[in-house]
C-alpha positions as a printed Julia matrix, in Angstrom:
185×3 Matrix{Float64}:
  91.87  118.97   78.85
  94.63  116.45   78.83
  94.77  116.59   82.75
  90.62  116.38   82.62
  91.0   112.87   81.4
  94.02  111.83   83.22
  91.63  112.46   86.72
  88.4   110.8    84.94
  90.78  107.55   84.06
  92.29  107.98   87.75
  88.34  108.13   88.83
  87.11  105.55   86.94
  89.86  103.07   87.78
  89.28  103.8    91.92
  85.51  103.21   90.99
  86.19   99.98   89.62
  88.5    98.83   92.59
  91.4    97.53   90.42
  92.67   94.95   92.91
  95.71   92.61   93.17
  95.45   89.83   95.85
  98.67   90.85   98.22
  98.57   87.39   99.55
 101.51   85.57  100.01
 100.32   83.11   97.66
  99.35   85.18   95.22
 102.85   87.13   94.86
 104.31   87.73   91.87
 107.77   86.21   92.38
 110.8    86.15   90.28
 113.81   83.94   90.05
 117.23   84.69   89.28
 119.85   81.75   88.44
 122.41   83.61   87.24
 125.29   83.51   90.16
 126.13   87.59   89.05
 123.34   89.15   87.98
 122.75   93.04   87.39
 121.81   95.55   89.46
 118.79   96.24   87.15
 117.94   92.8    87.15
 118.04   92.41   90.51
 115.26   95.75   90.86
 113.1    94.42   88.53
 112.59   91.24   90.7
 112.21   92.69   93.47
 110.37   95.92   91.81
 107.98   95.08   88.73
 107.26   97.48   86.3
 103.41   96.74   86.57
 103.18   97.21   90.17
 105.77  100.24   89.66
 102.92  101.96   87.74
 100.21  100.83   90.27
 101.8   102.44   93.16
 102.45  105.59   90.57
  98.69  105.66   89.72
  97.67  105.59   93.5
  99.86  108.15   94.33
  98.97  110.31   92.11
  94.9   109.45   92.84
  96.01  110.48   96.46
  97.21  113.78   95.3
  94.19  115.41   93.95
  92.34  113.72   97.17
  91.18  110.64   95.71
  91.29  107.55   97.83
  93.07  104.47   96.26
  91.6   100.95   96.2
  93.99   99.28   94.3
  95.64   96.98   96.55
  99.3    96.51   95.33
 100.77   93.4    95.3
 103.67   91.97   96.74
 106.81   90.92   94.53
 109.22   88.4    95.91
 112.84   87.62   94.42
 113.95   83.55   95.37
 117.14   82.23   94.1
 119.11   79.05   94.33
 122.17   81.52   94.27
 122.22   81.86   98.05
 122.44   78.43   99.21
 123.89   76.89  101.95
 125.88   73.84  103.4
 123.2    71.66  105.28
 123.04   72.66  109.13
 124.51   75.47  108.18
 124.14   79.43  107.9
 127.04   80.52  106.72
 126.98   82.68  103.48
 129.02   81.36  100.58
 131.31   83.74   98.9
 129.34   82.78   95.96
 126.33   83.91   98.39
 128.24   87.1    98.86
 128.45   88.23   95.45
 124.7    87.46   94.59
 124.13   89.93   97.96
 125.96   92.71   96.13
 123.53   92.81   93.63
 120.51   92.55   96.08
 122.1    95.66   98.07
 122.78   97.7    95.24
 119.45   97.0    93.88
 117.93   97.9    97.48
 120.15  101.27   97.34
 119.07  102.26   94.39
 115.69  101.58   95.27
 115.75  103.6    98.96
 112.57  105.5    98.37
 110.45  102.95   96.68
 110.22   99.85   99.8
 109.38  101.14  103.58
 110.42   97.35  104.45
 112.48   93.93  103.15
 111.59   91.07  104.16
 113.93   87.87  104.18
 112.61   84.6   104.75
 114.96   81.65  105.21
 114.31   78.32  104.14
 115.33   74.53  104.73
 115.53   71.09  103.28
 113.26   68.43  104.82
 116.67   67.01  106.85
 115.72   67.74  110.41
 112.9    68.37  112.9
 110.51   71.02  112.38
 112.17   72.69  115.6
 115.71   72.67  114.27
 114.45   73.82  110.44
 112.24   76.74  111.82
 115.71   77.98  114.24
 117.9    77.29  111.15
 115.88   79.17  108.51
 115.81   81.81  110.94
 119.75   82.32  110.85
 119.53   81.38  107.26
 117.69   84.84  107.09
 119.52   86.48  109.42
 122.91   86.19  108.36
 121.52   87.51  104.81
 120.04   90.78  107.21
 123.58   90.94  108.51
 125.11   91.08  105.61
 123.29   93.73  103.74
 123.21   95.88  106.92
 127.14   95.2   107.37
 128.1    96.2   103.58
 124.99   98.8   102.37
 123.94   99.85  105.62
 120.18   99.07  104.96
 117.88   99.21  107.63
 114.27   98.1   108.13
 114.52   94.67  107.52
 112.86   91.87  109.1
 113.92   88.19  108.97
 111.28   85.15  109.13
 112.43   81.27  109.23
 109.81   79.25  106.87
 111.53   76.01  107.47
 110.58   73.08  104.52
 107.43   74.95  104.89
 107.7    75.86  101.12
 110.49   73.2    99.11
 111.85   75.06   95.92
 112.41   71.12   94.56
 109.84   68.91   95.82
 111.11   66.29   93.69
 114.36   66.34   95.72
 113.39   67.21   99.44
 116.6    67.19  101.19
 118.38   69.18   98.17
 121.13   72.54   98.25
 118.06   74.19   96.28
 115.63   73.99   99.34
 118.37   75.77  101.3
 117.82   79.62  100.57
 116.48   82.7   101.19
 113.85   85.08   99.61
 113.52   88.63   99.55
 110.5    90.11   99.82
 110.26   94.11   99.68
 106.99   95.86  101.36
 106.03   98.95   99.6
């Protein structure tokens, strides 16, 4: 009986098309301030418990042979924690310690995200040319890292550039230098 009405629910829901936009713009994204934050914060940034469930429910719906048309969402984490000089890529050691979290949160989390990825970002202070390349290492050195010290795998690196300013009151501020992580389920 029980499992009766767990398959009409799972039916009914697919029928309806529960849908999340998995736009970039339409991400759910978190921010964490805190320069050492926990593990288990860290994994529900980058893992929410509502899109958790949502993959749960499809999965099971693809079980008994039902097709899922949820779309899941993307969930981002962005933090002012990894900054960095201007011009510069170099990680912080402050940077460092912020990554330990990420990692172990990305461990712990092996069999939930097929991919991660990390986008770099820049002040306005420069040409487009030299932000893109430098948002790009920005990203990169992060990849490095976590591949270096967790050996995690599978992740891609994008330079955004001032393409999206964390303080647009402040253009050329340490805020707009980061990186975001950005796990595909």
């Amino acid at each position: 009986m029980i499992k009766h009405a767990v398959v009409t629910a799972l039916l009914v829901s697919s029928m309806c098309g529960v849908a999340f936009a998995a736009d970039d713009e339409m991400r759910q994204t978190v921010s964490i301030n805190s320069p050492n934050p926990k593990v288990e914060e860290v994994e529900g940034a980058l893992f929410p418990k509502e899109i958790v469930a949502l993959k749960d429910e499809c999965a099971q719906m693809e079980k008994i042979g039902l097709r899922c048309q949820s779309v899941i969402p993307k969930s981002s984490l962005d933090t002012i924690q990894i900054t960095f000089a201007r011009g510069s890529a170099m990680l912080t050691e402050e940077g460092k310690g912020f990554l330990r979290s990420v990692g172990a949160a990305l461990q712990r989390k092996a069999g939930v995200w097929q991919s991660l990825a990390i986008e770099g970002h820049t002040d306005a202070t420069g040409s487009e040319a030299t932000n893109r390349r430098l948002s790009k290492n920005r990203a990169e050195s992060v990849k490095s890292f976590l591949e270096a010290e967790f050996g995690l795998s599978n992740i891609e690196t994008a330079g955004l550039s001032s393409d999206k300013l964390r303080d647009t009151d402040n253009p050329t501020g340490a805020m707009n230098r980061r990186v975001e992580f950005v796990p595909n389920w």
